[in-house]
MOPAC internal coordinates of N, CA, C and O (Angstrom, degrees):
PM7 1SCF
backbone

  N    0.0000 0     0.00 0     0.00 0    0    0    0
  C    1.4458 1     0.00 0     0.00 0    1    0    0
  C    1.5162 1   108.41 1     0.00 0    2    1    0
  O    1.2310 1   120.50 1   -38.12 1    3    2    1
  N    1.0677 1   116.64 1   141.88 1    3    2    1
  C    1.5232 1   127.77 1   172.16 1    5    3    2
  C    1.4100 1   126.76 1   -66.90 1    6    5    3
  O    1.2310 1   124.09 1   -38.22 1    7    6    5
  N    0.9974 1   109.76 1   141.78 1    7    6    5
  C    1.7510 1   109.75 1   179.15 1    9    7    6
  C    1.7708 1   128.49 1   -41.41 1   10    9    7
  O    1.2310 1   134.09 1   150.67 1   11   10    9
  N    1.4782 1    90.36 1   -29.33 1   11   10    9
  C    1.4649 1   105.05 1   165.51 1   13   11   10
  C    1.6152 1   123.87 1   -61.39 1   14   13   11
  O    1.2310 1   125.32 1   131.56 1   15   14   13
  N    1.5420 1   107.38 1   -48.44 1   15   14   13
  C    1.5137 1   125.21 1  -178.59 1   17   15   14
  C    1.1138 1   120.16 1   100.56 1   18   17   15
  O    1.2310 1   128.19 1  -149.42 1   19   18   17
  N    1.2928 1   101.84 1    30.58 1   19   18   17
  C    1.3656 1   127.00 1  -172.62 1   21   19   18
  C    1.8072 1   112.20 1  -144.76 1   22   21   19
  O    1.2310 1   121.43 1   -68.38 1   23   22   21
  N    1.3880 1   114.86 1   111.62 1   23   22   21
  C    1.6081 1   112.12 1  -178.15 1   25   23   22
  C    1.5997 1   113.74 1  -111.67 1   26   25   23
  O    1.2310 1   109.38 1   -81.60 1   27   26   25
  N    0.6224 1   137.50 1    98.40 1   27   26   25
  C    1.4550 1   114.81 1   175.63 1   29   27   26
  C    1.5769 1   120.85 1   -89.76 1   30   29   27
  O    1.2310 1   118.73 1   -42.20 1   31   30   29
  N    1.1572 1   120.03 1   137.80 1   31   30   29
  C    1.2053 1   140.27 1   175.16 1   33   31   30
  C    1.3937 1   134.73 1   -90.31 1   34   33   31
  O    1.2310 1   118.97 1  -117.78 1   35   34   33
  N    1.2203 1   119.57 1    62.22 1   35   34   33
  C    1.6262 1   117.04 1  -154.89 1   37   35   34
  C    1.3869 1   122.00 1   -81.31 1   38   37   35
  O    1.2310 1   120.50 1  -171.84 1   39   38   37
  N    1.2863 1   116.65 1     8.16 1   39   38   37
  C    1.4953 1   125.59 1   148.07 1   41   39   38
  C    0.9413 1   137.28 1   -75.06 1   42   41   39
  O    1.2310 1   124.84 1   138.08 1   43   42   41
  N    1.3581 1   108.31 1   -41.92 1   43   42   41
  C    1.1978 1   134.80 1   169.69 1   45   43   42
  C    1.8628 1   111.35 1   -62.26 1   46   45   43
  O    1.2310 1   120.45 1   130.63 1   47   46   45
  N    1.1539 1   116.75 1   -49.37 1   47   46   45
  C    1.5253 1   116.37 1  -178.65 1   49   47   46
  C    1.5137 1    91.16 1   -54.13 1   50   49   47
  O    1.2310 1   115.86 1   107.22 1   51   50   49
  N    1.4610 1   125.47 1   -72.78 1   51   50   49
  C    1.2733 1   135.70 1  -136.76 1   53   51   50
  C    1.4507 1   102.52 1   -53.91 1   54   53   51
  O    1.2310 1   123.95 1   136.35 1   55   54   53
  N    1.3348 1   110.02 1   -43.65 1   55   54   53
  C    1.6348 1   111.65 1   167.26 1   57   55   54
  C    1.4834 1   126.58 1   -40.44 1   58   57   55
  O    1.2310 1   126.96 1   149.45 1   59   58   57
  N    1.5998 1   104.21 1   -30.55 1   59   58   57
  C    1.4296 1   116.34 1  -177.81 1   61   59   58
  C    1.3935 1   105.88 1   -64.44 1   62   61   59
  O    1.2310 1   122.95 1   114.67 1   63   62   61
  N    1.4522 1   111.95 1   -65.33 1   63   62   61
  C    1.2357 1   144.45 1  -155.33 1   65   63   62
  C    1.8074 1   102.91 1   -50.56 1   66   65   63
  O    1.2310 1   124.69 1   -75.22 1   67   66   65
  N    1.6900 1   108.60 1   104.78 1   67   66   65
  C    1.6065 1    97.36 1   152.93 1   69   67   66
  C    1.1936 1   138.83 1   -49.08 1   70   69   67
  O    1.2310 1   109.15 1   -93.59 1   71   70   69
  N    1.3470 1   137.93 1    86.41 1   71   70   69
  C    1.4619 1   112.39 1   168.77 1   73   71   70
  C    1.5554 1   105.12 1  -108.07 1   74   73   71
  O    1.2310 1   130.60 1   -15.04 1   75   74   73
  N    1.3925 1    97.16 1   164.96 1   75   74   73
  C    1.3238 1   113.30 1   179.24 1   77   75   74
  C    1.9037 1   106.87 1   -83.60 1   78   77   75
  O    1.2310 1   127.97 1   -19.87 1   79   78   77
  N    1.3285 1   102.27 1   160.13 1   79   78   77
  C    1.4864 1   108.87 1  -161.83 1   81   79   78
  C    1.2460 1   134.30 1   -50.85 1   82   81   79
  O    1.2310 1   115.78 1  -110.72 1   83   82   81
  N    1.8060 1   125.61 1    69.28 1   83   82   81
  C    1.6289 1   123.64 1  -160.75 1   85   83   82
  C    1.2589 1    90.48 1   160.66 1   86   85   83
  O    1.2310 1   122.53 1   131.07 1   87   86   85
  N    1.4130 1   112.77 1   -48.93 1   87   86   85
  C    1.8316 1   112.04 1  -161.69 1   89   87   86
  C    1.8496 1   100.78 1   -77.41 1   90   89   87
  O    1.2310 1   142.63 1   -21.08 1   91   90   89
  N    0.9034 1    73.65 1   158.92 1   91   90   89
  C    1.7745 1   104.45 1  -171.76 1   93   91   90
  C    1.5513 1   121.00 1  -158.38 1   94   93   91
  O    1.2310 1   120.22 1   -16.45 1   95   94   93
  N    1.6459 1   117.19 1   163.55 1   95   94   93
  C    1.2084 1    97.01 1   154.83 1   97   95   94
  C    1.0416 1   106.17 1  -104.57 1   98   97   95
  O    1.2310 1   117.65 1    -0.78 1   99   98   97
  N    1.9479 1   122.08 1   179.22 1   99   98   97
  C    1.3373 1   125.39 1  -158.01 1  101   99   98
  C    1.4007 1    97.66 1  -143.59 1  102  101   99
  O    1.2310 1   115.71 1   -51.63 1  103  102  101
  N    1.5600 1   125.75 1   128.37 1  103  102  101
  C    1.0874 1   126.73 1  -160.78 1  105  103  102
  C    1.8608 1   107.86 1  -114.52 1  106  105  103
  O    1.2310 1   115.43 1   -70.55 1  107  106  105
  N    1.1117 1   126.28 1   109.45 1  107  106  105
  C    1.3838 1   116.59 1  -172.92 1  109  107  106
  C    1.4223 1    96.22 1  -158.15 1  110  109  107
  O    1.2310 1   126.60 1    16.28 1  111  110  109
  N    1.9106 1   104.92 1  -163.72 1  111  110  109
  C    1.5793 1    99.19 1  -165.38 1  113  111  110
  C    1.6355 1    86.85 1  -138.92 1  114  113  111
  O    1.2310 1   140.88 1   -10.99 1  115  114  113
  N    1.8553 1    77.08 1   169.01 1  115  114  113
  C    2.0459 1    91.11 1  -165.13 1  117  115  114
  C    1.5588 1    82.95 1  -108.86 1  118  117  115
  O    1.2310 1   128.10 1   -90.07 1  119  118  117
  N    1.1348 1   102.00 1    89.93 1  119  118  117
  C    1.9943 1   106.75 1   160.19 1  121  119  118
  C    1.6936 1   116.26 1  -114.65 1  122  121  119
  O    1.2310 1   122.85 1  -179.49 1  123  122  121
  N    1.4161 1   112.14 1     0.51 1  123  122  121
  C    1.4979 1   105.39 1   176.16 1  125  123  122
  C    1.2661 1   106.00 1   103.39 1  126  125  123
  O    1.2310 1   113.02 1   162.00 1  127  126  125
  N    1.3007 1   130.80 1   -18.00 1  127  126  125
  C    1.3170 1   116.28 1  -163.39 1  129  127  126
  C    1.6690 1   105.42 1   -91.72 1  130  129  127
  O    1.2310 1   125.41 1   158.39 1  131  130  129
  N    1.4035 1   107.21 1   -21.61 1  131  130  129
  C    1.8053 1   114.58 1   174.32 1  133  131  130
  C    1.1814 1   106.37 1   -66.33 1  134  133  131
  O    1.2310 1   111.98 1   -48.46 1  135  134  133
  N    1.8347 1   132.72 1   131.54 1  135  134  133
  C    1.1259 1   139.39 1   143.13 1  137  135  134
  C    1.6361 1   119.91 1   -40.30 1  138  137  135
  O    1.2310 1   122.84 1   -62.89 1  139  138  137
  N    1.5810 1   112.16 1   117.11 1  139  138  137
  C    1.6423 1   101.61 1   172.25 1  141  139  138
  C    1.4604 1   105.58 1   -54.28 1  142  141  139
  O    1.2310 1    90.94 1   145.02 1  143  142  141
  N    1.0244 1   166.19 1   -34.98 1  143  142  141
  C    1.4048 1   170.20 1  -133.41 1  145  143  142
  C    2.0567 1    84.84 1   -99.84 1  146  145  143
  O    1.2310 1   123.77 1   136.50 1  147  146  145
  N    0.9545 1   110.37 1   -43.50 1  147  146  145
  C    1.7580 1   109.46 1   174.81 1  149  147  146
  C    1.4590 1   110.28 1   -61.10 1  150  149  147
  O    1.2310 1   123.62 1   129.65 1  151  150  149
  N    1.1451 1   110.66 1   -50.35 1  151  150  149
  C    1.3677 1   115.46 1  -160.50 1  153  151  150
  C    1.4455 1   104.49 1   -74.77 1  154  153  151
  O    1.2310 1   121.51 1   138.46 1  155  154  153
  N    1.6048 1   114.72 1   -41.54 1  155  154  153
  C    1.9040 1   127.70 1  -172.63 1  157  155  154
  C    1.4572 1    91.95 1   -58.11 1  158  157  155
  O    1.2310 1   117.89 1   139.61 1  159  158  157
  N    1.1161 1   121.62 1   -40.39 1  159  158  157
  C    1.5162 1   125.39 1  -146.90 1  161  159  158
  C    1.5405 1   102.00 1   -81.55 1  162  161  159
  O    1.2310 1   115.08 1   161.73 1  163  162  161
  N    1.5039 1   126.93 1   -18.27 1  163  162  161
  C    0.9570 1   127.25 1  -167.99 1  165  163  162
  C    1.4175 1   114.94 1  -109.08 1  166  165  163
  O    1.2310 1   124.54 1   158.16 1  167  166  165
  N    1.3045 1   108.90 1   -21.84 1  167  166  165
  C    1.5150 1   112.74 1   160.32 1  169  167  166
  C    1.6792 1   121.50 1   -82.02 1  170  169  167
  O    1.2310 1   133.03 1   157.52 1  171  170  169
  N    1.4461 1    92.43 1   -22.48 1  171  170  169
  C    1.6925 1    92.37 1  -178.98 1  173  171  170
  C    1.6094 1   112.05 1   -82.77 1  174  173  171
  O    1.2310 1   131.22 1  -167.67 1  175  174  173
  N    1.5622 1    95.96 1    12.33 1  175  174  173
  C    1.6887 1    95.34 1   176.05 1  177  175  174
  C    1.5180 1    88.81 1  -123.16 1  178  177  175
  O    1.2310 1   117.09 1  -153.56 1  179  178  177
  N    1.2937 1   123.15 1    26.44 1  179  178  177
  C    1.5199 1   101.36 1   155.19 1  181  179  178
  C    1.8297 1   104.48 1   103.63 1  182  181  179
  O    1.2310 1   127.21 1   162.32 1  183  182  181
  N    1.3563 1   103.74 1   -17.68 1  183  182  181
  C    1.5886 1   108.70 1   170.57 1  185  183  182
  C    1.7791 1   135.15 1   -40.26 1  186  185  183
  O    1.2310 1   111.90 1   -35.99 1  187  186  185
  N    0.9726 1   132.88 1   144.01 1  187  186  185
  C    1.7348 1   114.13 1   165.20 1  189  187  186
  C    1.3384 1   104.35 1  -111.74 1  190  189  187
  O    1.2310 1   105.18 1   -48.74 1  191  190  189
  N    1.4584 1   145.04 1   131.26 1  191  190  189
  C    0.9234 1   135.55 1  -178.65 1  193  191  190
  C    1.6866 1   114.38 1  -117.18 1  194  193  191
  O    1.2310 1   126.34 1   -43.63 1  195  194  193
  N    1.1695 1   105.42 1   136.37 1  195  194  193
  C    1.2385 1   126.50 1  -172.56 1  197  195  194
  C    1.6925 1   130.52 1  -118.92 1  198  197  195
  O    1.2310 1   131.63 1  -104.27 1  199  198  197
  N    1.7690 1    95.15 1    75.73 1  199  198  197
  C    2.0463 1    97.86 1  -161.67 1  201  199  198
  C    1.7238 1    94.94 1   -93.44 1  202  201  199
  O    1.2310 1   135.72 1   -43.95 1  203  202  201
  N    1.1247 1    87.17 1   136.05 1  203  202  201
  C    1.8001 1   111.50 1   160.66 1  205  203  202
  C    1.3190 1   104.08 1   -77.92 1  206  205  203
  O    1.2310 1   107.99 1   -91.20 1  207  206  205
  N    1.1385 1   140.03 1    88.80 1  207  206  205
  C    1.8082 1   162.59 1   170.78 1  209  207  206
  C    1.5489 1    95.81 1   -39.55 1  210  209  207
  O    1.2310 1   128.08 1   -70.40 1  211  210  209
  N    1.2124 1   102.04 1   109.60 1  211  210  209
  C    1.5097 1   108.93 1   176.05 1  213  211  210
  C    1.6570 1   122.95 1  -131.59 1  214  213  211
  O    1.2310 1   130.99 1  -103.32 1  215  214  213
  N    1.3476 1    96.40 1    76.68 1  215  214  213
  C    1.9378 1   113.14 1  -171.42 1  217  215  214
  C    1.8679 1    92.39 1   133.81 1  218  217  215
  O    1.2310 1   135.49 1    17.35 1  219  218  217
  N    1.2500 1    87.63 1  -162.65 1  219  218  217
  C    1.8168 1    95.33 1  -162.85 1  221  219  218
  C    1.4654 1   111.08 1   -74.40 1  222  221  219
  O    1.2310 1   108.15 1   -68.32 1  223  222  221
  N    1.1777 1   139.74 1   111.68 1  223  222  221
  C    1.1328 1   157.34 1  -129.73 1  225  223  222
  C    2.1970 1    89.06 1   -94.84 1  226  225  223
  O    1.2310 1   125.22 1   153.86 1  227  226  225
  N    1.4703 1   107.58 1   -26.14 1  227  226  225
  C    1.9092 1    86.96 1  -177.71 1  229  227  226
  C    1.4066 1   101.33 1   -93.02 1  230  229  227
  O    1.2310 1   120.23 1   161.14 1  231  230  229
  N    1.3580 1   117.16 1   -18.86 1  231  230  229
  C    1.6030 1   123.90 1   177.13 1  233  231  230
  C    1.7243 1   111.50 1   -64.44 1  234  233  231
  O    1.2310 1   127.76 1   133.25 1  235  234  233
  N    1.3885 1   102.66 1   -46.75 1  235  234  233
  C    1.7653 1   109.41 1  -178.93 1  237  235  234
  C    1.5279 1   121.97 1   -68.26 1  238  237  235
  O    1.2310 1   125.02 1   153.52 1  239  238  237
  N    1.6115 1   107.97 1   -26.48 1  239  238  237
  C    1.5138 1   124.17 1  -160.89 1  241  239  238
  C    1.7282 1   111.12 1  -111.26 1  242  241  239
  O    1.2310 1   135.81 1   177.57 1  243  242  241
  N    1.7674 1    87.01 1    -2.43 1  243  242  241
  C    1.8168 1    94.48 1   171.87 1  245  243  242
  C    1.2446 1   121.47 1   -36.04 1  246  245  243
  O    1.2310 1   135.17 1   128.61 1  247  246  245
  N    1.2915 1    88.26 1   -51.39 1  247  246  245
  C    1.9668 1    81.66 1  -165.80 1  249  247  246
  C    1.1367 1   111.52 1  -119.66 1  250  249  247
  O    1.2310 1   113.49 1   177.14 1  251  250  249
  N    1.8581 1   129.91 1    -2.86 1  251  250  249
  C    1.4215 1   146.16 1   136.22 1  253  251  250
  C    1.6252 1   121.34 1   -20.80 1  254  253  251
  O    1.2310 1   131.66 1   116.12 1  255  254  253
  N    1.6808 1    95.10 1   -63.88 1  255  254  253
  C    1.3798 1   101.84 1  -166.27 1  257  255  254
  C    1.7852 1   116.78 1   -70.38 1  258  257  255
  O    1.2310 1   125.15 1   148.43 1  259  258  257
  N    1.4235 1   107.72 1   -31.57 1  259  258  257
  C    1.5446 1   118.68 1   158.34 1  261  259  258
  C    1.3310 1   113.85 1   -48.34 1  262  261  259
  O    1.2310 1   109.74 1   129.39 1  263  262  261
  N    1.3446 1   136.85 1   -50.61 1  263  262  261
  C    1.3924 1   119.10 1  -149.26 1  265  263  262
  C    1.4187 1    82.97 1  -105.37 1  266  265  263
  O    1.2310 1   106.65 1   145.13 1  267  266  265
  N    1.3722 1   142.44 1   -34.87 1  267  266  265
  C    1.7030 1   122.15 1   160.12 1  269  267  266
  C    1.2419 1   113.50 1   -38.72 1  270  269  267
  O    1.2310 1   113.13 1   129.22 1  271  270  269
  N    1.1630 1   130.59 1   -50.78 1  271  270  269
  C    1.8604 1   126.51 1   178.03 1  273  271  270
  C    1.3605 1   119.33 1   -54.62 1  274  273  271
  O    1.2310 1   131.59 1   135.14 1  275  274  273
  N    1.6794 1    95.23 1   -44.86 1  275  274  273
  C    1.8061 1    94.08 1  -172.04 1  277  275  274
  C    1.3617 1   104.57 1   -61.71 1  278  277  275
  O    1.2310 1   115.18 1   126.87 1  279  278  277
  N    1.9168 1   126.75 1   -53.13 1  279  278  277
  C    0.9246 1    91.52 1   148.26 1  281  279  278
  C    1.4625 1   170.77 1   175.90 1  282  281  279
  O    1.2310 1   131.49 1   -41.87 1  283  282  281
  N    1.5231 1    95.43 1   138.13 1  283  282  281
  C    1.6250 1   109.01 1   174.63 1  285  283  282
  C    1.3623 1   103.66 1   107.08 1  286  285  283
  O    1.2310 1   108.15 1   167.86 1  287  286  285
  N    1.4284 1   139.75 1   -12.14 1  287  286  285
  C    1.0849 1   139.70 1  -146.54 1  289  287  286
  C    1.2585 1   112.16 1   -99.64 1  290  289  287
  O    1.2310 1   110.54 1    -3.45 1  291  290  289
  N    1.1615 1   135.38 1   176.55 1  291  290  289
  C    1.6718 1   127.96 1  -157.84 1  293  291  290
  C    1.7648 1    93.57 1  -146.60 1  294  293  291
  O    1.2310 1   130.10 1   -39.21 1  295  294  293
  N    1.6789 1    98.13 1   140.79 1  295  294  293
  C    1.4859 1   100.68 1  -172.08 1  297  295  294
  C    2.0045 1   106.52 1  -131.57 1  298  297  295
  O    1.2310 1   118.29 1   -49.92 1  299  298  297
  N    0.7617 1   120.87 1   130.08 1  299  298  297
  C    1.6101 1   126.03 1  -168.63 1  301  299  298
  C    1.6468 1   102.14 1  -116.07 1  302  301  299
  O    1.2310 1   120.84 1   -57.88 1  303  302  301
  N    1.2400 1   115.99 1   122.12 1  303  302  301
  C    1.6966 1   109.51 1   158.25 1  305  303  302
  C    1.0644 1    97.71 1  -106.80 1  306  305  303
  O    1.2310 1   120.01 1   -36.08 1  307  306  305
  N    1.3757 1   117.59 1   143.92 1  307  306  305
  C    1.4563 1   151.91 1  -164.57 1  309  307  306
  C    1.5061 1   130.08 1  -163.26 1  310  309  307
  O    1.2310 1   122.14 1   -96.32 1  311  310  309
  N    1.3677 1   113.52 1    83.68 1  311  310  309
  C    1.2268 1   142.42 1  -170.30 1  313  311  310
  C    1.7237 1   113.62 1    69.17 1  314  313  311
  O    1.2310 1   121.30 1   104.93 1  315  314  313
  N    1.7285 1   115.11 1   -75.07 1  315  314  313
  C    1.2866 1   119.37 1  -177.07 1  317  315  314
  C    1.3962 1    92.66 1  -148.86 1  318  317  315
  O    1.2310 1   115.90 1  -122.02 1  319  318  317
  N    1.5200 1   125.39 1    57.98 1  319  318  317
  C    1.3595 1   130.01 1   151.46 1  321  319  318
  C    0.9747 1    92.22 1  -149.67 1  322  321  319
  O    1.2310 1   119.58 1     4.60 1  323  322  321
  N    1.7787 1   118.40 1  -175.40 1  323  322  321
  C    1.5059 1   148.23 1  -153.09 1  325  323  322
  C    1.8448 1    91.54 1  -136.22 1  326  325  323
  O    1.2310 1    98.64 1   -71.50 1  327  326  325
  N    0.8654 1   155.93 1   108.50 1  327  326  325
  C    1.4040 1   126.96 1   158.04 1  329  327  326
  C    2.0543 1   105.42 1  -109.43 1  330  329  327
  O    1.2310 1   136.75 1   -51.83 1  331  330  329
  N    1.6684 1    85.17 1   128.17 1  331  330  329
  C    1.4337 1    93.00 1  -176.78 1  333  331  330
  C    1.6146 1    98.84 1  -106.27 1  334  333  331
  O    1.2310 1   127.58 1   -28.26 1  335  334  333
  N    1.5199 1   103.01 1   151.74 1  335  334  333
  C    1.8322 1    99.60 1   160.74 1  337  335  334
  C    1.2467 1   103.93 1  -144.48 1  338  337  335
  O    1.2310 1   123.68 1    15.02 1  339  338  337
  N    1.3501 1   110.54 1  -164.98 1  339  338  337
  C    1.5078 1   121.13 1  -177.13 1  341  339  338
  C    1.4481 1   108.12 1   -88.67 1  342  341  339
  O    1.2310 1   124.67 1   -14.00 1  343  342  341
  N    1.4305 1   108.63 1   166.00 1  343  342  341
  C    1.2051 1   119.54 1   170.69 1  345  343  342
  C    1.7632 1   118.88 1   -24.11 1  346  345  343
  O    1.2310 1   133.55 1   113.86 1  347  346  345
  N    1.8998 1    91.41 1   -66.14 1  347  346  345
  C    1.5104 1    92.48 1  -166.21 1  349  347  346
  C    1.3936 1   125.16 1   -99.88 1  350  349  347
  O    1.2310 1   129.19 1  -141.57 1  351  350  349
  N    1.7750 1    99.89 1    38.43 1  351  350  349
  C    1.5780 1   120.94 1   170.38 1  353  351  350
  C    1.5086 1    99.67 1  -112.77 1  354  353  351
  O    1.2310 1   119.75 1   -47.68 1  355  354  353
  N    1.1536 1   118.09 1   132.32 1  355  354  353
  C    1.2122 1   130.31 1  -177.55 1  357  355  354
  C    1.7885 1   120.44 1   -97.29 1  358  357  355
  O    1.2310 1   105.96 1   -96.05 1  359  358  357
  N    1.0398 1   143.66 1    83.95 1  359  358  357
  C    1.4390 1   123.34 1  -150.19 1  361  359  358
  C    1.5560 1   107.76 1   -97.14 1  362  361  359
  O    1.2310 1   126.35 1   -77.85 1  363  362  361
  N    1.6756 1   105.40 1   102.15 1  363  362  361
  C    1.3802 1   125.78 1  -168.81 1  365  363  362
  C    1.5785 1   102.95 1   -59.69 1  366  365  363
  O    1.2310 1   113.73 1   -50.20 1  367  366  365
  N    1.2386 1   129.47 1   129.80 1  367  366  365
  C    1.6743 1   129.34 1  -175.51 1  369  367  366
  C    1.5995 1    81.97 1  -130.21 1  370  369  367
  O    1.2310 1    97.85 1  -122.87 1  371  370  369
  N    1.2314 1   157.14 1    57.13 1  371  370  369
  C    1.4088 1   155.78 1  -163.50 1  373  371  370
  C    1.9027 1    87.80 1  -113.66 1  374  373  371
  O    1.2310 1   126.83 1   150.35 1  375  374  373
  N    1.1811 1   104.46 1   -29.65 1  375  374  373
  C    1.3976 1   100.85 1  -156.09 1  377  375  374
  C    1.8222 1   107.05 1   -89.30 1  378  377  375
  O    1.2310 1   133.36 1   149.67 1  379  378  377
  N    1.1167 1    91.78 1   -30.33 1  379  378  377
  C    1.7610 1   102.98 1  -178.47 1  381  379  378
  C    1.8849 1   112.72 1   -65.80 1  382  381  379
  O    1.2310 1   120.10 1   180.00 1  383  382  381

């Protein structure tokens, strides 16, 4: 466990996680160098994405966080990642 008291295990979830045949989550980082057209494309097939925020998180997600909304898609900051999903993933923060 981490110094925080908090570990997360993201292999471990994904195993949990039903998806239907393709979807996954996808583990990478928000440094600018990904095309938003990469990132839309991967949630609009059902993806969850999970970036480790690397530089200023309103500068990187400028024009990210728009075309996730248009669409439908849902975006969570959570400590030192971004986690985006699709429409019909809901990302419960009830617990935080």
């Amino acid at each position: 466990m981490s110094n925080s008291g908090f570990d997360l295990d993201l292999r471990t979830a994904e195993k949990e996680i039903d998806f239907a045949e393709g979807e996954r989550v996808m583990l990478g980082v928000l440094d600018g160098t990904t095309p938003v057209a990469e990132r839309t494309a991967a949630i609009e097939h059902g993806n969850v994405l999970v970036l480790a925020i690397d530089g200023d998180l309103n500068e990187l997600a400028a024009d990210l966080a728009p075309a996730v909304k248009q669409c439908g898609g849902n975006l969570v900051h959570f400590r030192n990642f971004l986690i985006i999903s699709p429409p019909d993933v809901e990302i419960d923060t009830s617990e935080l």
